[in-house]
N, C-alpha and C positions, 0 to 999 in steps of 0.2 A: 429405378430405386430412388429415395430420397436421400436427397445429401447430406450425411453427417455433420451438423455441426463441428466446427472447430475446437478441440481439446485445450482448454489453461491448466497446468499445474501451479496448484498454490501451496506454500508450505508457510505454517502459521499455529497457532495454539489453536484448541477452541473457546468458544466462549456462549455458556451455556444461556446466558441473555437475548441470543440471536441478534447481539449488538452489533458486535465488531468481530475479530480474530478469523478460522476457517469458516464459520457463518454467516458472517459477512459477507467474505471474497465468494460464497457459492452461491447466495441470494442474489448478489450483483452481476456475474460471470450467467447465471443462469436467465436473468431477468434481461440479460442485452443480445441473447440468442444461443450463449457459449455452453459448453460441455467442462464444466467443473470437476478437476483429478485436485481433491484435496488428500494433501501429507500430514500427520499431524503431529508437531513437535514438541507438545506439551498438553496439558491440560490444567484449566485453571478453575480455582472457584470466584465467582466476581456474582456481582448486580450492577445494577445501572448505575452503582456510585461509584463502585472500585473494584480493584481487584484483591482478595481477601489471600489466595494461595496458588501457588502455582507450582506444578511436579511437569520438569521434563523428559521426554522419551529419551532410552538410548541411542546413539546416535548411528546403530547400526539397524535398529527397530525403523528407521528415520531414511534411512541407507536403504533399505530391501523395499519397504512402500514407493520409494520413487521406482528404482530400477524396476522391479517388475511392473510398472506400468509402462515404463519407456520401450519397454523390449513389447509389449504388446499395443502398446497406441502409439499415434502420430501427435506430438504437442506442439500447439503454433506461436508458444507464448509459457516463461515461465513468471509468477507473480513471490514476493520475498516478503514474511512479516515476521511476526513475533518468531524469534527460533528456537530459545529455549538454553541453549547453553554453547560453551567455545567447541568443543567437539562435533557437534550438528552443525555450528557454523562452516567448520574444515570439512565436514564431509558432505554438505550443500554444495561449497566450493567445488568439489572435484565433481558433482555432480553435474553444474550447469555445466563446467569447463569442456567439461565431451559435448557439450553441444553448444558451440560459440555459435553457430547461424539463427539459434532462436533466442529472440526477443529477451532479456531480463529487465522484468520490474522491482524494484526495491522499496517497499516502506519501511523504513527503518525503528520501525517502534521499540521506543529506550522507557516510558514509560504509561503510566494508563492516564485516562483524564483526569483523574482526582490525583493524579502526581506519586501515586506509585511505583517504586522502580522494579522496573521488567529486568533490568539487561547491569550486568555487573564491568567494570572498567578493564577486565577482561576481553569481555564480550564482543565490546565498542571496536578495541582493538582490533579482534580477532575479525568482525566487522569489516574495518577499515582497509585492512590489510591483505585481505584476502577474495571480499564480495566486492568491492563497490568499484575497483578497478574493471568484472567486466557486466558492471550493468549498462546497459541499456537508455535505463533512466532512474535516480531515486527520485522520490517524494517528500522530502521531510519538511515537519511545520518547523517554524521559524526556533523554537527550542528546542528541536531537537538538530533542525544545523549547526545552531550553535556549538551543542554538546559535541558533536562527530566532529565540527571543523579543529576544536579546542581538544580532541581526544588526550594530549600529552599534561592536560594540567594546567595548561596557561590560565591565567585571569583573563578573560573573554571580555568583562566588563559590557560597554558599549559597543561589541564591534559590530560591524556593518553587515546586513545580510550579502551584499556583493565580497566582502570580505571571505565570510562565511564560506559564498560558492565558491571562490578562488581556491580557497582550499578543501573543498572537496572536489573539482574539478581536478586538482592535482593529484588525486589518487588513482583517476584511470577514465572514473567513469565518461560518459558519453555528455550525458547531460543532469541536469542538476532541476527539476523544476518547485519553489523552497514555498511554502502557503504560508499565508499572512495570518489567519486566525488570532491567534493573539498576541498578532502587532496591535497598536492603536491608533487606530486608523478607522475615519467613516467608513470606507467601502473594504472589504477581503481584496488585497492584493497580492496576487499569487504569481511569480516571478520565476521563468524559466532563464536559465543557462547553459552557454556550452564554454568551451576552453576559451575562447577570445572576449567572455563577460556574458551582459544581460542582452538577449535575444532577444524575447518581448515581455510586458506584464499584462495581466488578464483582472480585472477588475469586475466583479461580483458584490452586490446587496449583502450587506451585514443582516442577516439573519438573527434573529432574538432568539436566547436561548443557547443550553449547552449541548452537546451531540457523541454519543456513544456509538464510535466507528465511522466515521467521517475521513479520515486517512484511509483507512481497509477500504474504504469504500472506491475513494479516486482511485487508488493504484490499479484495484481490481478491473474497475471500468475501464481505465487506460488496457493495460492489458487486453480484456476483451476487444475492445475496440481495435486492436492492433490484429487479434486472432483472424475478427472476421473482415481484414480486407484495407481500415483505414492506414494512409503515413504515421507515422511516429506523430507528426505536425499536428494533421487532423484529428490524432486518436487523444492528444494532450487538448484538445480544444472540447470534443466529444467525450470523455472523463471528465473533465469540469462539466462542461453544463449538467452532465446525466446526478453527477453527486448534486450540484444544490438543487437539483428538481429533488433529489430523494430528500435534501436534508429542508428544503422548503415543508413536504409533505410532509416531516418526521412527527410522530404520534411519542405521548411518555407513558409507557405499562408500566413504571416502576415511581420511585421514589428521588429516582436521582438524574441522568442526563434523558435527553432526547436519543428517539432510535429512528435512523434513516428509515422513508418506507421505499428500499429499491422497488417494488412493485405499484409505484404513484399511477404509473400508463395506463395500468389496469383499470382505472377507477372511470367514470364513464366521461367527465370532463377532461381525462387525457389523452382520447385514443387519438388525437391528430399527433402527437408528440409521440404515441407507440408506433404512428405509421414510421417517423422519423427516425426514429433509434432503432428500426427496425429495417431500415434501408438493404 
């Protein structure tokens, strides 16, 4: 018999752009070999510029799509995005919590590109306080660690991204790995940590242009990459590169940002690189 690919559960909005949110994390999960179990915690109206509305699922609606998949599949890897509100957030929480030996990804999306906010101070909290102690790994770009490190109000000002990790390092998680995007900086430096500080930084090409689902993108690939086989180490090194090959190739159908093309391999100048991610 052929072997099952490896199962991810994603919980996330959608987003009917096939930018970012649950169509994202399934283009990407599916495109690196994985078996995509998307939950869906909202539904938004958006295009490539923004997000225009957003209606969340109840949290019990939210609550029954995970469990009946758990009780019928095997998941090697859970992935965390848009959630929709404080109540989804506590009942995600009890959700991974019965399953501490598998993997938690977090992208913590607080708002959209065009600076929309997603996630109310509520949320952040309910966030803080509840998910991130037992992730795995979050991802957050450089403004939104901010936001999570400062959750109480403080004036953040200039604080320092190691500052930033320090304190979200302090709320449980595992590791911290924080993306440079819009720092200002020639190169993207994207900077993991764990409780004793900065581990390593990974330094990637400033890409021209803007990019709708670039977060969904890395967490997802992370994740997958964790599903089928790599360390946490190699699967954060194999999520970056897999995202800026997708956001190198990103195409614009719309009027506003770039869309990753996760399926770049497919094209005929990349199959040495589909043998690779396909290991």
């Amino acid at each position: 018999m052929k072997k099952n690919p490896p199962c991810v559960m994603t919980f996330s909005a959608t987003d009917p752009t096939g930018g970012a949110g649950l169509q994202a994390d399934v283009l990407t999960l599916a495109s690196l070999g994985c078996h995509p179990l998307s939950i869906t915690t909202a539904i938004t109206v958006q295009d490539t510029s923004g997000v225009e509305s957003m209606m969340a699922f109840d949290a019990d609606w939210v609550n029954d799509q995970a469990r009946t998949l758990l009780e019928d599949m095997e998941v090697a890897a859970f992935k965390l995005g848009l959630l929709g509100n404080v109540e989804t957030i506590a009942m995600i929480a009890e959700i991974v919590a019965d399953y501490p030996t598998i993997p938690l990804i977090i992208d913590p999306v607080l708002a959209s590109g065009r600076g929309d906010a997603l996630v109310t101070n509520e949320m952040i909290n309910a966030m803080s306080d509840l998910l991130l102690s037992q992730a795995t790994l979050i991802t957050p770009n450089s403004i939104e660690a901010r936001r999570l490190a400062f959750k109480d109000g403080d004036d953040f000002g200039e604080a320092s991204l190691d500052e930033c990790a320090e304190r979200l390092l302090n709320t449980g998680c595992q590791l911290a790995l924080i993306t440079g995007t819009h720092e200002v900086t020639t190169e993207v430096i994207n900077t993991l940590y764990n409780e004793n500080g900065k581990v390593k930084s990974y330094n990637w090409e400033r890409l021209v242009g803007s990019y709708h689902g670039s977060g969904c993108t890395l967490a997802s690939a992370i994740a997958g990459c964790m599903a089928l086989g790599s360390t946490l180490e190699e699967a954060i090194q194999e999520g970056q590169r897999f995202t800026w090959q997708s956001l190198k190739h990103g195409y614009k159908p719309g009027m506003g940002q770039f869309i990753p093309d996760r399926l770049f391999w497919a094209h005929d100048d990349e199959l040495e690189y589909a043998r690779f991610i396909h290991h």
